[in-house]
C-alpha positions as CSV (number, residue, x, y, z in Angstrom):
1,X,0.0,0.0,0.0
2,X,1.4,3.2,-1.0
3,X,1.6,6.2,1.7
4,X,-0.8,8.3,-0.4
5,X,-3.7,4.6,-0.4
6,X,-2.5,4.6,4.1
7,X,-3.5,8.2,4.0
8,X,-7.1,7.8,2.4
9,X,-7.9,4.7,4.4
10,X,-7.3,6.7,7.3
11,X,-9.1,9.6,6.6
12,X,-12.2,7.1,5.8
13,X,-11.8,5.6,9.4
14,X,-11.8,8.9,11.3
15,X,-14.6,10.1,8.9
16,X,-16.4,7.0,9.6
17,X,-16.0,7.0,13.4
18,X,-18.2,10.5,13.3
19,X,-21.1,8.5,12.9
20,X,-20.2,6.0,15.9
21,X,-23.2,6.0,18.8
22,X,-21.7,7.9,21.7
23,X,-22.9,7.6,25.2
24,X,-23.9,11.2,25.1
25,X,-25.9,10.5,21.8
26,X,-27.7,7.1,22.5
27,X,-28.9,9.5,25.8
28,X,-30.0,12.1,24.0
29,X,-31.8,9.7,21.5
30,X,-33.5,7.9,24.2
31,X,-34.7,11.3,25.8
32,X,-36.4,12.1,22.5
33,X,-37.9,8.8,21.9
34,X,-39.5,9.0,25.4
35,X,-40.7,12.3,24.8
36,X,-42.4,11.4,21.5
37,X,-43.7,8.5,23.0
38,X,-45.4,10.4,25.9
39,X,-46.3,13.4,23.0
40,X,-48.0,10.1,21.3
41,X,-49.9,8.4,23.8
42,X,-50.8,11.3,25.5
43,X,-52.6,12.6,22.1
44,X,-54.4,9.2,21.5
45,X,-55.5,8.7,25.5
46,X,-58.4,10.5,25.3
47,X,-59.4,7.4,22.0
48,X,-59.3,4.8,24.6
49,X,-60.9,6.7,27.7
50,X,-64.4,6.3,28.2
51,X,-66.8,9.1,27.5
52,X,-67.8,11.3,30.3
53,X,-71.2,10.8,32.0
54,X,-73.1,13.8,31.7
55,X,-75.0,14.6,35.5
56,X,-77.5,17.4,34.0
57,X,-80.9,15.0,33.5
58,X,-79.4,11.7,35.0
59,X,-80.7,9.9,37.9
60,X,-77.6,9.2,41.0
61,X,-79.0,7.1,43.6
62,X,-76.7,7.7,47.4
63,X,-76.5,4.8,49.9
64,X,-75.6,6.7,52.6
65,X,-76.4,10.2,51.7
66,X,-78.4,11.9,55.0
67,X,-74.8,12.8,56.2
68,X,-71.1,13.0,55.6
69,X,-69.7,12.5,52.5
70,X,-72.6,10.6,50.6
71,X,-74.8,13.7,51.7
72,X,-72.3,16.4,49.7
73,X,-71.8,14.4,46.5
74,X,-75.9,14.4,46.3
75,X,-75.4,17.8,46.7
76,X,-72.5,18.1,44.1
77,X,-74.4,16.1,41.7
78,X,-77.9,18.0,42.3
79,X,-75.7,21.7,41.3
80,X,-74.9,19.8,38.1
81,X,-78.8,19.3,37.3
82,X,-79.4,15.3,38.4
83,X,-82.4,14.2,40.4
84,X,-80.9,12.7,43.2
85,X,-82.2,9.4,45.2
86,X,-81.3,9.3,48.6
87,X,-81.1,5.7,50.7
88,X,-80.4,5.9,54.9
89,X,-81.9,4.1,57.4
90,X,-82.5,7.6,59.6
91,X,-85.8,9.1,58.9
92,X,-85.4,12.1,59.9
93,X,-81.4,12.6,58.8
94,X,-82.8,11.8,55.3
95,X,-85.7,14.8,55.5
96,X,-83.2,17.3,56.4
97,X,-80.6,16.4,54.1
98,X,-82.8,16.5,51.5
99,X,-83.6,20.4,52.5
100,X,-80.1,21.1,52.1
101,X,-79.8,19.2,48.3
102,X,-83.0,21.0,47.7
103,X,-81.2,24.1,47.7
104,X,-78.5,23.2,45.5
105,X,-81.1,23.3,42.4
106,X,-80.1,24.7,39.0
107,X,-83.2,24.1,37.9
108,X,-87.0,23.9,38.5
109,X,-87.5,20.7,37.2
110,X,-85.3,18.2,39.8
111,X,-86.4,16.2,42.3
112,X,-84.7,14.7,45.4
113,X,-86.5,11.7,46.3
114,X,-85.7,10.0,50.4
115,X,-86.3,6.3,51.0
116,X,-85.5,5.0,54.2
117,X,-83.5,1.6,53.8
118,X,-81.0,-0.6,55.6
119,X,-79.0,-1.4,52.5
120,X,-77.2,-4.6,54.4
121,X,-79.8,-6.7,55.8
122,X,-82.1,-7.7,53.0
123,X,-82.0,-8.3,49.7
124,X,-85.6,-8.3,48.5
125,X,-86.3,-4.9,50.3
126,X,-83.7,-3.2,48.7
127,X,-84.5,-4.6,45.0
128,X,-87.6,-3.4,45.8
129,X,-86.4,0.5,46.9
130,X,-84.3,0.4,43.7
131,X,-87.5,-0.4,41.5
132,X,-89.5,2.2,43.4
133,X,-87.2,4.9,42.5
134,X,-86.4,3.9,38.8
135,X,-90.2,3.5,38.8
136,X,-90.6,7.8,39.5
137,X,-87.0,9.1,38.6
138,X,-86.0,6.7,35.7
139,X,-83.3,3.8,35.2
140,X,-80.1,4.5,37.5
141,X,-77.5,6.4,35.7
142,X,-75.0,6.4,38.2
143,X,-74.5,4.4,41.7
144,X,-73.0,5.9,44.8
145,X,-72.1,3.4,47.4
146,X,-72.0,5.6,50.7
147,X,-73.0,3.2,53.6
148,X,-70.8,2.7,55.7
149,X,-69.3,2.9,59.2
150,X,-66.3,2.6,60.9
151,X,-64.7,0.6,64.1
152,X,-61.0,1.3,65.6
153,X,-59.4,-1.0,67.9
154,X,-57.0,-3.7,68.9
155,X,-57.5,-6.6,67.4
156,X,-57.9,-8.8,70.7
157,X,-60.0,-6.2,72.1
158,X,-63.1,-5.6,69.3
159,X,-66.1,-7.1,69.9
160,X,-66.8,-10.8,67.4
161,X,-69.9,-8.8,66.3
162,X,-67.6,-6.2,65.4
163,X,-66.0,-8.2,62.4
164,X,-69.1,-9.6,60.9
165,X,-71.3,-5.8,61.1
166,X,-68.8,-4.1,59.0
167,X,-68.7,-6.5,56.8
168,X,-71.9,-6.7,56.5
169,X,-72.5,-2.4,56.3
170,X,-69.2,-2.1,54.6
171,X,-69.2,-5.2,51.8
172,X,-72.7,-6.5,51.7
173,X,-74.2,-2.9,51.9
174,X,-72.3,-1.9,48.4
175,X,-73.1,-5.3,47.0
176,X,-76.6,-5.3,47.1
177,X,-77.4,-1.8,45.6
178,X,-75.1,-2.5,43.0
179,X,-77.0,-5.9,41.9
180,X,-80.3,-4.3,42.2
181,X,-79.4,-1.7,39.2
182,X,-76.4,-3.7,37.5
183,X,-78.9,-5.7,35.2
184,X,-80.7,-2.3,33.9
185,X,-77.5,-0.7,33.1
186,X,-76.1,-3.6,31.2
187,X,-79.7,-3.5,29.2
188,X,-79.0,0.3,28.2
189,X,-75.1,-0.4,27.8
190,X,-74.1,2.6,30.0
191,X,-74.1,3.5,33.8
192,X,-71.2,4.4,37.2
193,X,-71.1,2.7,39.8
194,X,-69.0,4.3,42.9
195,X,-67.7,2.1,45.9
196,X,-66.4,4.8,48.7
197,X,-63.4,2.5,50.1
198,X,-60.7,4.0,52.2
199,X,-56.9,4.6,52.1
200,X,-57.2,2.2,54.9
201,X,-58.6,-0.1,52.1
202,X,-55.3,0.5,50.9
203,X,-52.8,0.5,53.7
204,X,-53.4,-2.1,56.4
205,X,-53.1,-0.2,59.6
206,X,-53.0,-0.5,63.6
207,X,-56.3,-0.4,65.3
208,X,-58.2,-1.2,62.2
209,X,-58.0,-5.2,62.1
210,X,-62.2,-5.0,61.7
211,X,-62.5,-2.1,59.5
212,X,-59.7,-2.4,56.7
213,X,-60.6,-5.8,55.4
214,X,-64.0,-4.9,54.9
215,X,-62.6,-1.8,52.7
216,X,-60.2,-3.2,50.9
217,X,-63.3,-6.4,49.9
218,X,-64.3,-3.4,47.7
219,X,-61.8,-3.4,45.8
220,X,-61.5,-6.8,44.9
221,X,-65.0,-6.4,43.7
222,X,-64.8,-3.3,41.9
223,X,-61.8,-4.8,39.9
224,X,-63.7,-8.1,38.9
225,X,-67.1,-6.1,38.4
226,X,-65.0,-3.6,36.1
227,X,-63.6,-6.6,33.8
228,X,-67.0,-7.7,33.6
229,X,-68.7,-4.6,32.8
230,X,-66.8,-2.7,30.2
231,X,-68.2,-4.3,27.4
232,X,-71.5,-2.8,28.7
233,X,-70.2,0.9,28.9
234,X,-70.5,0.6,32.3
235,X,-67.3,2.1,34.7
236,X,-66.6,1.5,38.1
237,X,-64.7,4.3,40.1
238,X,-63.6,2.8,43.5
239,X,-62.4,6.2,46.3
240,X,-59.9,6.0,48.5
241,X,-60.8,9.0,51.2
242,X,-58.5,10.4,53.9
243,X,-59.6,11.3,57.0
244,X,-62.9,13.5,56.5
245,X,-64.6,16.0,58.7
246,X,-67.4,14.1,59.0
247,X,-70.0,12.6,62.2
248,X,-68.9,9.2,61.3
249,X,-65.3,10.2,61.8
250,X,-66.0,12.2,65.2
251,X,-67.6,9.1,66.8
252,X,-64.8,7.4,65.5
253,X,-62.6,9.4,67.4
254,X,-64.2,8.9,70.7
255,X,-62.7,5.2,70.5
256,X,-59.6,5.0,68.9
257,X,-56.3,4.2,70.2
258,X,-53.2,6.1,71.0
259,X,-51.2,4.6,67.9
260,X,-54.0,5.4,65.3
261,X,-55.0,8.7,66.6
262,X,-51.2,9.6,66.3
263,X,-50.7,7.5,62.6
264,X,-53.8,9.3,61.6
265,X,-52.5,12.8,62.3
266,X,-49.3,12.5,60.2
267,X,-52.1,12.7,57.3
268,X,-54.8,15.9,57.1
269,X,-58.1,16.0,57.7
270,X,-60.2,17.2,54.7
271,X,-63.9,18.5,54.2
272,X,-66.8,16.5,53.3
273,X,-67.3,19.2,50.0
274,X,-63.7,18.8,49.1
275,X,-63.2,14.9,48.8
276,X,-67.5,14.6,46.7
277,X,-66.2,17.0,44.1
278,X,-63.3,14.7,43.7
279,X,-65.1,11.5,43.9
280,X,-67.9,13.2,41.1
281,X,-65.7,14.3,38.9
282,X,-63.8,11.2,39.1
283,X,-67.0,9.1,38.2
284,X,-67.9,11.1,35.5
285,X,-64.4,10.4,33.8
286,X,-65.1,6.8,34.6
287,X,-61.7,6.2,36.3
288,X,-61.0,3.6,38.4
289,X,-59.0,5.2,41.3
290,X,-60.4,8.5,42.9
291,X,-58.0,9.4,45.6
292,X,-57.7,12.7,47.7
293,X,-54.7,14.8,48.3
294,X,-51.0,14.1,47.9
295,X,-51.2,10.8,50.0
296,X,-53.7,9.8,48.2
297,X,-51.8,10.1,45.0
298,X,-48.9,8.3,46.3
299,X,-51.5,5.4,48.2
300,X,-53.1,4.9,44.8
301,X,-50.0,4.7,42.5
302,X,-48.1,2.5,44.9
303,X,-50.9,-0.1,45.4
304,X,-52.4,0.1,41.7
305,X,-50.9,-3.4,40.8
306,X,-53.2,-5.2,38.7
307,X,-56.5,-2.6,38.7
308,X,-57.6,-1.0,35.8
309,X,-56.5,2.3,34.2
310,X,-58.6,5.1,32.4
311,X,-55.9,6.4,30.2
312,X,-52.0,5.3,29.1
313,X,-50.8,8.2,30.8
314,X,-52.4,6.7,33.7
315,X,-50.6,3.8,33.5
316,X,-46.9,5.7,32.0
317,X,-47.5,7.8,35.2
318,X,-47.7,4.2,37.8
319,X,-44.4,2.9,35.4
320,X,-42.4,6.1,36.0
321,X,-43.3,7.0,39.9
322,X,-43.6,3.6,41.1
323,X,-39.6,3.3,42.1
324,X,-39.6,6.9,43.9
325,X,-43.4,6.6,45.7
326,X,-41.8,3.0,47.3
327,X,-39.0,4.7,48.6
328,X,-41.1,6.8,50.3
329,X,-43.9,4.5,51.6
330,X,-40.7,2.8,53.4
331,X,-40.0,5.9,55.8
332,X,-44.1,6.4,55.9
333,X,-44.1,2.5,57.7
334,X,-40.8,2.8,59.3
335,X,-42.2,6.2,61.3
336,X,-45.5,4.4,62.1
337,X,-43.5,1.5,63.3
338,X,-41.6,3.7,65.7
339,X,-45.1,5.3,66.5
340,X,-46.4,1.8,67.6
341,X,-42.8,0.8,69.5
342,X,-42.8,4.0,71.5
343,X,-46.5,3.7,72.8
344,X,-45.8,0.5,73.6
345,X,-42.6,1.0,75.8
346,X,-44.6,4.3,77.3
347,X,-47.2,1.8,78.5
348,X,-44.7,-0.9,79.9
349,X,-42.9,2.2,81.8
350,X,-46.1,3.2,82.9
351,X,-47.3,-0.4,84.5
352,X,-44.2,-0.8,86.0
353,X,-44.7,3.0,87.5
354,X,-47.7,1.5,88.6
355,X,-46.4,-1.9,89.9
356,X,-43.8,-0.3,92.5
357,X,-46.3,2.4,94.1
């Protein structure tokens, strides 16, 4: 090879190596590919998602509703033009609260009608409720499952009775509204179903051995009811509340132990109104998860596992913050931890205190 052919070959090489992938480059191409992708899926979400449930003219049916939070999403729903149905077992809860929806019209031509019900005992009777109202307000547009109550204590201290009412309240009394109006909504291919969980459906916690399970049984059925139902147009939202201002909550409160009253506090305590806009405007969407707050957000991404999402960005959004939001769950469960060891060693100290006076 002459010097001048050595010289050309070389010049090809170094010319050639311009076009090598450099660490810097395959980074900067992988940064754009992620960004078209999102720029991609974020344009064609709104394709898959389902179609928003109008309120103005529908018919919402409230387990639940003379108080609390059921009460203010028949309210939210009424100022968006629904006739609202309201289900309670109180009498005389249910004639006031429906004053107070009353007064929420838009229009002249709503109606709020009360039936007095225990949604967890029978069957039959509240088939027959949920015919009575479809029979004056029209088939069931969208289901709010309200009913509910809460219990707090140690484990070895509740009350047998204690495990099998809140399931019964708290599971059965979500089960058999939604059967009573499922078959309807199937028959006009379009409908919302609501289950009101609770982040302590989500996050196992002290003092709530009775009252978690029978939260987080919602959302076992929500996620098989969903798989079920989405041929049918029909979307089931299932809400993960905080800690609400509500009368349920401040009975709560009158019983709950040291290490749950402290847990709880690490978290707010929101208003009724805020967490039913939330939970409404979820439901119209159709999504799945309705959480509440920045908690929430974290509660609901890290425990999404295998439930449905609305939208891809939903489920890009669980891929990308799922690393981060475990990180830190595990100094969320490592303070509640300490919480627990540090009543427990306070107690100790304080029988022994006891012991030697």
């Amino acid at each position: 090879m002459s010097p001048e052919e050595g010289l050309d070959a070389a010049e090809r090489l170094v010319s050639g190596s311009r076009w090598l992938p450099t660490p810097l480059g395959m980074l900067l191409a992988a940064a754009a590919f992620g960004v078209t992708l999102a720029l991609v899926l974020y344009m064609i979400s709104p394709l898959i998602s389902p179609k928003p449930l109008k309120l103005n003219g529908a018919h919402v049916v409230v387990t639940g509703g003379s108080s609390g939070i059921g009460k203010c999403i028949a309210m939210e729903c009424y100022r968006q033009g629904a006739f609202i149905t309201l289900l309670a077992r109180d009498e005389s809860k249910l004639v006031q609260a429906k004053k107070e929806v009353e007064r929420c019209a838009v229009n002249d031509k709503q109606v709020v009608l009360c039936i007095s019900v225990d949604v967890s005992k029978d069957y039959g009777q509240v088939e027959n409720v949920m015919k009575q109202a479809q029979e004056k307000l029209g088939p069931v547009d969208m289901l709010v499952n309200c009913a509910g109550t809460s219990v707090s204590g140690k484990f070895e201290e509740l009350e047998m009775d204690r495990f099998r009412s809140l399931m019964e309240v708290n599971y059965l009394g979500s089960i058999y509204p939604t059967r009573a109006v499922i078959t309807t909504m199937k028959e006009r291919r379009m409908g919302r179903v609501v289950f009101m969980s609770s982040q302590a459906g989500q996050i196992g916690l002290f003092g709530y051995t009775a009252y978690s399970p029978s939260k987080f049984a919602l959302r076992g059925l929500a996620e098989s009811l969903q798989m079920e139902m989405k041929p049918y147009n029909i979307y089931v939202t299932v809400a993960y509340p905080p800690d609400t201002d509500t009368p349920g909550f401040a009975e709560e409160n009158k019983c709950k132990p040291l290490e749950t009253r402290l847990i709880s506090e690490t978290s707010g305590v929101y208003q009724p109104e805020q967490v039913a806009k939330i939970v409404v405007k979820d439901a119209m969407q159709g999504n799945f998860n309705s959480s509440v707050g920045t908690d929430g957000y974290l509660l609901s991404a890290l425990t999404c596992g295998m439930s449905p999402v609305t939208s891809i960005m939903e489920g890009l959004q669980q891929i990308v913050t799922m690393g981060l939001f475990r990180t830190i769950a595990l100094f969320y469960l490592g303070s509640f931890d300490s919480i627990v060891r540090r009543c427990m060693i306070q107690r100790e100290q304080s029988r022994a205190v006891d012991k030697s006076e």
